[in-house]
MDAnalysis code that builds the backbone (N, CA, C; Angstrom):
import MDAnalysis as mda
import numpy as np

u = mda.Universe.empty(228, n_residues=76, atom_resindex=np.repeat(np.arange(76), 3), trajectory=True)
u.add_TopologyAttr("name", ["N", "CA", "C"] * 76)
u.add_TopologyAttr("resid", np.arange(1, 77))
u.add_TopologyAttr("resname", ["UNK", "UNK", "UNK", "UNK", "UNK", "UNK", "UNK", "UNK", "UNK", "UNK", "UNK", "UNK", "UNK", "UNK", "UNK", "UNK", "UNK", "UNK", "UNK", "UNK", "UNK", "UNK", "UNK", "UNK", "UNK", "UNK", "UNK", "UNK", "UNK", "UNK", "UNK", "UNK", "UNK", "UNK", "UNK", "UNK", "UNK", "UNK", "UNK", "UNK", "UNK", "UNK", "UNK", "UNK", "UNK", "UNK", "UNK", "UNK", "UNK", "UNK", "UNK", "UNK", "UNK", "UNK", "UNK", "UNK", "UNK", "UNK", "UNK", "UNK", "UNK", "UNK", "UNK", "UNK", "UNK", "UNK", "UNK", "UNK", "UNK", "UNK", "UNK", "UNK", "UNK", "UNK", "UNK", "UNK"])
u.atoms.positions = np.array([
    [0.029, 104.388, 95.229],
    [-1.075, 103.867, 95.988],
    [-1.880, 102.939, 95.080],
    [-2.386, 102.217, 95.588],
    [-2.948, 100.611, 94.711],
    [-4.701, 101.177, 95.240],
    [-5.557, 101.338, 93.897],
    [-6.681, 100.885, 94.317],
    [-7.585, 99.984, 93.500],
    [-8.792, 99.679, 94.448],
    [-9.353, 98.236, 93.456],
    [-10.806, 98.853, 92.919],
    [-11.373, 98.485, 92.387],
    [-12.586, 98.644, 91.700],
    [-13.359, 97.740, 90.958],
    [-14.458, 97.632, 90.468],
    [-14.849, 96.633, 89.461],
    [-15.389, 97.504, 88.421],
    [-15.308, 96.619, 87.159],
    [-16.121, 97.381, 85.859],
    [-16.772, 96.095, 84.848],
    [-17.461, 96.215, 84.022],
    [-18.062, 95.241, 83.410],
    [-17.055, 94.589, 82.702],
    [-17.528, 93.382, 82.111],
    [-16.571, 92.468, 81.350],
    [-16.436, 93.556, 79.703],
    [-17.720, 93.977, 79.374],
    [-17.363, 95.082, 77.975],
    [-16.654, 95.863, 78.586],
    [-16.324, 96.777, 79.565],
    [-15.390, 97.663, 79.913],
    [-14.046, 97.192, 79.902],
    [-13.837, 95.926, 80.485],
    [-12.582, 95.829, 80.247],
    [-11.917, 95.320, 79.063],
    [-12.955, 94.768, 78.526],
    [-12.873, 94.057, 76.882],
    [-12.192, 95.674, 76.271],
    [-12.650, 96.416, 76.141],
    [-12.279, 97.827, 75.540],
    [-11.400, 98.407, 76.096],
    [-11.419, 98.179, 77.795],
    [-9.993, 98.726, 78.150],
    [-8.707, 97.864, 77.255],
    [-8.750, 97.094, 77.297],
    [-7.219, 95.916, 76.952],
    [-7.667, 96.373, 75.469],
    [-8.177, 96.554, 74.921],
    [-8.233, 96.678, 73.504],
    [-7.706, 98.182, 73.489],
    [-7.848, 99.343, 73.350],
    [-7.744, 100.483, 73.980],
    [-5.863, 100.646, 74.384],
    [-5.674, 99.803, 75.308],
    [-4.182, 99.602, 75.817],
    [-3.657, 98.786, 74.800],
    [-3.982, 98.119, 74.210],
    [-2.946, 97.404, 73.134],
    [-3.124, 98.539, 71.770],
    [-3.880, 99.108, 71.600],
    [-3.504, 100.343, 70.337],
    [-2.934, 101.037, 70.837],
    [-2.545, 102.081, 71.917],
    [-2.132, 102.580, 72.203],
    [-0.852, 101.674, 72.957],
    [-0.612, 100.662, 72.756],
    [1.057, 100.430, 73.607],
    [1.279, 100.985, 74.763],
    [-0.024, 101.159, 75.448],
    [0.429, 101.476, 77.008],
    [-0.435, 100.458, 77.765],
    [0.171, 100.643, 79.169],
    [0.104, 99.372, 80.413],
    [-1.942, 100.143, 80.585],
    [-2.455, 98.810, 80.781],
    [-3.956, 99.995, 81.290],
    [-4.297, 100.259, 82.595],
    [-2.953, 100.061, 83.218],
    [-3.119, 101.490, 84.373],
    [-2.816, 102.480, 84.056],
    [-2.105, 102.695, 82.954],
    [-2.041, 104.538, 82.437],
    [-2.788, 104.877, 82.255],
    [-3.634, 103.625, 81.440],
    [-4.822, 104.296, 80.667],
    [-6.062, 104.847, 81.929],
    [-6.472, 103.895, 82.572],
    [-7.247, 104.360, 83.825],
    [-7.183, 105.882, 84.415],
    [-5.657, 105.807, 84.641],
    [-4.923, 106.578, 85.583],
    [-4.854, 108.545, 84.518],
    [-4.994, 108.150, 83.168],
    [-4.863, 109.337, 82.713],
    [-6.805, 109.786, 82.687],
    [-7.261, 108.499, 82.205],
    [-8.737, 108.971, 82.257],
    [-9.399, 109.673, 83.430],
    [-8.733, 109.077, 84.558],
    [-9.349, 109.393, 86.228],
    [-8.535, 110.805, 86.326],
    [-7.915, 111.209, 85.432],
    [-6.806, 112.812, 86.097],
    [-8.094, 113.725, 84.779],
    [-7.966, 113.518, 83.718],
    [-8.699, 113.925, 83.324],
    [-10.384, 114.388, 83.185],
    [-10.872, 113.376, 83.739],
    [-12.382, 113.421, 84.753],
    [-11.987, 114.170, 85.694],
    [-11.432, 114.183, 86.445],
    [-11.220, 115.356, 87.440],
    [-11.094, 116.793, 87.468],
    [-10.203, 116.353, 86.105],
    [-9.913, 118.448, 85.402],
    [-11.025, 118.822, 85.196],
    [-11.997, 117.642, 84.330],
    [-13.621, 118.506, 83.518],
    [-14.198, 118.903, 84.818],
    [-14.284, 118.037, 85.824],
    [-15.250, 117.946, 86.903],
    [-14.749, 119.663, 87.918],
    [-13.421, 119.860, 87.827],
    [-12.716, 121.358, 88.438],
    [-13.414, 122.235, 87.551],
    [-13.091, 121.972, 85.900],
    [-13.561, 123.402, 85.419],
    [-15.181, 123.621, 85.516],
    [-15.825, 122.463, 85.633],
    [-17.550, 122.518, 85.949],
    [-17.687, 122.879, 87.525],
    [-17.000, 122.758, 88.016],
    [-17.310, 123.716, 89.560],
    [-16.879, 125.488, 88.996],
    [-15.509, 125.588, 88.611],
    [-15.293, 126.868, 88.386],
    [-16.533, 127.914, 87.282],
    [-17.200, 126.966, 86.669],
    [-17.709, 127.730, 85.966],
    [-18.862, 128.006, 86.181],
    [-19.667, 126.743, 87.482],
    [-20.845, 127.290, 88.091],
    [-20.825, 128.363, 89.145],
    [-19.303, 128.264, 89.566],
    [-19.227, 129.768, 90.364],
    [-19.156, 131.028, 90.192],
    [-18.332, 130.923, 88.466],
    [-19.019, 131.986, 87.863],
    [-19.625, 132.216, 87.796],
    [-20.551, 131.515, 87.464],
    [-22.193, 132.053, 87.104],
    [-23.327, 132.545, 88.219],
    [-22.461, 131.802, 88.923],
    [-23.221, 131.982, 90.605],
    [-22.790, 134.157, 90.815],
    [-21.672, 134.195, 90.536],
    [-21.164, 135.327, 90.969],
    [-21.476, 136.416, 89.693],
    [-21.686, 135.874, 88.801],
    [-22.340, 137.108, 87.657],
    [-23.632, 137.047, 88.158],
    [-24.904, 136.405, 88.234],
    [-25.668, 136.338, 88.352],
    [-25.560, 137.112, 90.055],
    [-24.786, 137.295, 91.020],
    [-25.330, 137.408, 92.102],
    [-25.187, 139.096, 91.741],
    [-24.291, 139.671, 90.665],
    [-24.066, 140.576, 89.990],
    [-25.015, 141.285, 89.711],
    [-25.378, 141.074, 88.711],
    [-26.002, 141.091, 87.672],
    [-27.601, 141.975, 88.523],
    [-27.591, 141.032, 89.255],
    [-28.881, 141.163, 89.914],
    [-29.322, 142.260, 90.789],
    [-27.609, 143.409, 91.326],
    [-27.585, 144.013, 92.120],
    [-27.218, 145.586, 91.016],
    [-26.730, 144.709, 89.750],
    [-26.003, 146.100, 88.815],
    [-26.747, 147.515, 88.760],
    [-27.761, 147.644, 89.314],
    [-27.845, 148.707, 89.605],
    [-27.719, 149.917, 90.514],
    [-26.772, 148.984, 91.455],
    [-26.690, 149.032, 92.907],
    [-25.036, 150.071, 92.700],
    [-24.960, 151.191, 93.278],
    [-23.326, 151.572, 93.079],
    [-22.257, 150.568, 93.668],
    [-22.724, 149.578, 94.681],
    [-21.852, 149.320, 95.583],
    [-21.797, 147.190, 95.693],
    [-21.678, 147.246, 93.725],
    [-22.070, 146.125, 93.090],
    [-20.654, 145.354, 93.635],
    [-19.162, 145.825, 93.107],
    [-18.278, 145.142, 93.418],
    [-17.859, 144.939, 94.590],
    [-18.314, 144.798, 95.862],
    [-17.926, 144.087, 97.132],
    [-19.171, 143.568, 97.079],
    [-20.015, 143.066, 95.900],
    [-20.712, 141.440, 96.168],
    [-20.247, 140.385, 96.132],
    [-19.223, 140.256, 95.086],
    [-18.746, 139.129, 95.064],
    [-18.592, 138.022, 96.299],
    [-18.867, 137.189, 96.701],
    [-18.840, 136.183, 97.685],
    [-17.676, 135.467, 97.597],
    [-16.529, 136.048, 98.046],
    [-15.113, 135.507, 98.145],
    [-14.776, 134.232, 99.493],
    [-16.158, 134.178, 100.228],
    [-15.846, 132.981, 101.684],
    [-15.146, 131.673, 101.511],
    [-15.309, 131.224, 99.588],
    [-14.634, 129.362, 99.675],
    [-13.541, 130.409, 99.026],
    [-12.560, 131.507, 98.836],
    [-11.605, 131.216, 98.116],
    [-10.509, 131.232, 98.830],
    [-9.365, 130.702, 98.635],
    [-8.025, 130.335, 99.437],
    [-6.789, 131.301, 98.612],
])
């Protein structure tokens, strides 16, 4: 799939610079940066849901009937 975008003239000055040290085309380079922004951006959801779910914990731990708090409704 082809998509378009714009970025500054220093951005791409550094992209092509960037792709010629590394000997790759700079759609890899894009294309690995944009997969990788995505992973950080997954594990920063996963880890505010942790926290969401210790904390919803945490808050009840004195409660016997702590482990069916967990809020399992987004999991698949």
């Amino acid at each position: 799939m082809t998509s378009s975008f714009r970025m500054s003239k220093e951005l791409q000055r550094e992209l092509s610079a960037a792709a010629e040290r590394a000997g790759k085309p700079k759609n890899a380079i894009i294309v690995d940066a944009l997969a990788q922004y995505l992973r950080a951006m997954e594990r920063q959801s996963l880890a505010a849901e942790a926290r969401r779910q210790s904390e919803l914990v945490s808050r009840h731990e004195h409660d016997g009937g702590w482990y069916g708090l967990a809020d399992t409704s987004g999991w698949n």
